[in-house]
N, C-alpha and C positions, 0 to 999 in steps of 0.2 A: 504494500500500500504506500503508494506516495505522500510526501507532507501536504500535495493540496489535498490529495482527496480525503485525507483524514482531518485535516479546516471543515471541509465542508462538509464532512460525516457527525462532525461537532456540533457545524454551524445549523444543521438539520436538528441533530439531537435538543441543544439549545432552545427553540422554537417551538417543543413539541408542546410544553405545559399550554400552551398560548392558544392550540388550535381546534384543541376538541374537549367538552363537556367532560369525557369518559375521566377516571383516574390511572392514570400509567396508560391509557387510550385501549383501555380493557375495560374496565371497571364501572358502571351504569351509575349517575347519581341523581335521586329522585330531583334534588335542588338546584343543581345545576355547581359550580366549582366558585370557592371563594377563592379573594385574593393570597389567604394562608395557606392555603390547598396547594394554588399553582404554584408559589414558593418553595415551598415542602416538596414540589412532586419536580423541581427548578433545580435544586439542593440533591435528591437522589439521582435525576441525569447526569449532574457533574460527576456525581463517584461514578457511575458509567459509563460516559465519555473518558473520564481516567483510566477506570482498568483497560481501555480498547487500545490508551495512548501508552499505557506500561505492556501491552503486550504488543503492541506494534512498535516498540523499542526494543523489546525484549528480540522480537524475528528480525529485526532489522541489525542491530549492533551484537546481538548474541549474552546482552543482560541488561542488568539495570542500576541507574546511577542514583544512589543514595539521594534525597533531598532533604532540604531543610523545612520550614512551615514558610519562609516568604516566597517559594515556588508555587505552594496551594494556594496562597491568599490571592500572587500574581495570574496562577492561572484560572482561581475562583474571577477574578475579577474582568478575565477575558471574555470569559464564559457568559459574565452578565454582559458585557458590550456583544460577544456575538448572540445574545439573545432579544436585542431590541427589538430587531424586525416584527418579530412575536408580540410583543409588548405594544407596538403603535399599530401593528393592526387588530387588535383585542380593544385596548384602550382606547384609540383616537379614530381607526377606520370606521369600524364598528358603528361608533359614535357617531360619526357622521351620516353615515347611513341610515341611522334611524331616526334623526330627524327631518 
């Protein structure tokens, strides 16, 4: 797997809280999804976008390079800039359309 396409296997995964009602886009919910929910369900993608990013480091270089916690914060923090897209069209597209 190459570095974009695992960007943009990210950049997908990122998005997903944002686009469908379901929980984990399995999960039926009578009420529809709060905004704690999609955070929470925002927060478990990231560990899964990680373990895909440590094992496609792992097949690629042959192991894995120790980190520190300002690598998670740095890349928690990626994760929320490649999640906007999700977030303005939830929040503001959405919105505009129903007026």
């Amino acid at each position: 797997m190459s570095s974009l396409s695992l960007i943009l296997l990210i950049t997908i995964i990122a998005n997903l809280p944002w686009i469908s009602e379901r929980l984990f886009l399995a999960i039926p919910l009578t009420k529809g999804k709060s905004s704690w929910l999609r955070l929470f369900e925002l927060v478990v993608f990231y560990f899964i976008s990680l373990a895909i990013a440590v094992m496609t480091e792992k097949n690629m270089d042959g192991g894995i390079h120790p980190q520190n916690w300002e690598f998670y914060v740095t890349t928690f923090s990626g994760f929320l800039v490649l999640a906007v897209p999700g977030v303005v069209y939830r929040y503001q597209w959405l919105a505009l359309k129903q007026k």
